[in-house]
C-alpha positions in Angstrom: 13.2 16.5 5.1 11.7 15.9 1.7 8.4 14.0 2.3 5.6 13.1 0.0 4.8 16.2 -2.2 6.6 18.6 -0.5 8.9 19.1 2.5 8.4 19.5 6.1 10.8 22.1 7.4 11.6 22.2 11.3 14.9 23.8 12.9 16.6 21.4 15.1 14.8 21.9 18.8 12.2 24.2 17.6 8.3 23.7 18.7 6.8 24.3 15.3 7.8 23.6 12.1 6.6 24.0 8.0 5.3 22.1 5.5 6.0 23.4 1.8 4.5 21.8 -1.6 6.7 20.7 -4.0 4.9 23.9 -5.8 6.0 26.5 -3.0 2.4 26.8 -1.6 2.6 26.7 2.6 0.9 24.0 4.2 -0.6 25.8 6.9 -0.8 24.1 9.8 -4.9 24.2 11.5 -5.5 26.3 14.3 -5.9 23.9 17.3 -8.1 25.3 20.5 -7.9 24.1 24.0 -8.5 19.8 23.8 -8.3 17.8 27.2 -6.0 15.6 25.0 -6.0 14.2 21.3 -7.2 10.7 22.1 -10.5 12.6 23.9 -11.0 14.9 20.8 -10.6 11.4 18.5 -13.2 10.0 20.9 -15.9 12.9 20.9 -16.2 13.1 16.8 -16.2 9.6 17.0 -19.2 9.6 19.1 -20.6 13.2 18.2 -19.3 13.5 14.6 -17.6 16.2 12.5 -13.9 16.7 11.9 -11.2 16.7 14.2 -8.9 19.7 14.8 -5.6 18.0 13.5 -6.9 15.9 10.8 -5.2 13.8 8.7 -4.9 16.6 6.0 -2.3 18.1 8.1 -0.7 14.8 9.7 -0.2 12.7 7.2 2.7 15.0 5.9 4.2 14.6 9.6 3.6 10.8 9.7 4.7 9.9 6.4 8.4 11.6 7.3 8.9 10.0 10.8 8.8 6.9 8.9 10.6 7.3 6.1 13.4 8.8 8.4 13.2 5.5 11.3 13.5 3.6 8.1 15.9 5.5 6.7 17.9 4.7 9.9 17.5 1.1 9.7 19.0 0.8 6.1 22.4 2.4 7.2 24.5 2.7 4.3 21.9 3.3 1.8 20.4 6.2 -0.2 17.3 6.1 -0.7 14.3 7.7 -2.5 10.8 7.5 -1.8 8.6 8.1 -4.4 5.3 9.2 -3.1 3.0 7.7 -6.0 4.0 4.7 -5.7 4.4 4.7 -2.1 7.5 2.8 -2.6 11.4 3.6 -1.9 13.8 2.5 -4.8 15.5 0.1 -2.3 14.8 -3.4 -2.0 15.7 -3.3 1.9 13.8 -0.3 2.8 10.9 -1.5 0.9 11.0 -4.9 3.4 9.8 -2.1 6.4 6.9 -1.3 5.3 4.9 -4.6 5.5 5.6 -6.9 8.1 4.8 -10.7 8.5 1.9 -11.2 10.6 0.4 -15.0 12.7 -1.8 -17.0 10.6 -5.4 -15.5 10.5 -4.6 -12.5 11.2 -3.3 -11.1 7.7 -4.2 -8.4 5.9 -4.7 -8.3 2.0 -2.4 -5.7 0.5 -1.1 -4.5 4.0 1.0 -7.9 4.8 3.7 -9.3 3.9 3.1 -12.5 1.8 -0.6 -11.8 2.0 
């Protein structure tokens, strides 16, 4: 799947996959050691500091493609292109998923829809 600057490469069923720039360098994925679970590793460099082991250097690649693709599914029918600058697709209709409308006080400048 094409994604951001590069693409994230995963065969169907397989447990790891690859991220390459748009320049051919490998994203390489970090090294992660034994973690009770991600939300307690998020928790301790909260309270203790430093950087977690999966990052958003790493995830953000990973994120940014699962939603482009459950968007893509939503807009069936359609090509479309996102174009990662921008952080835009070239479609009116997938463009609408990416805000949403939110209750009265509790909107978001730049993040909500109509906002």
């Amino acid at each position: 799947m094409k994604c951001r600057d590069g693409w994230i490469l995963q065969p169907h069923g397989a447990d790891f996959a690859w991220a390459v720039r748009n320049d051919g360098r490998v994203v390489v994925p970090p090294t992660v050691g034994p973690a009770p679970t991600h939300y307690h590793e998020f928790l301790n460099c909260v309270v203790r500091g430093g950087k977690a082991a999966t990052d958003f250097s790493w995830s953000t690649y990973m994120r940014e493609c699962v939603i482009a693709g459950e968007i893509a599914e939503r807009v069936v029918g359609t090509k479309i292109t996102w174009d990662a600058k921008a952080r835009r697709f070239d479609s009116a209709a997938a463009n609408a998923f990416l805000t949403r409308p939110y209750r009265k006080g509790w909107e978001i400048p730049g993040l909500t829809a109509g906002a």
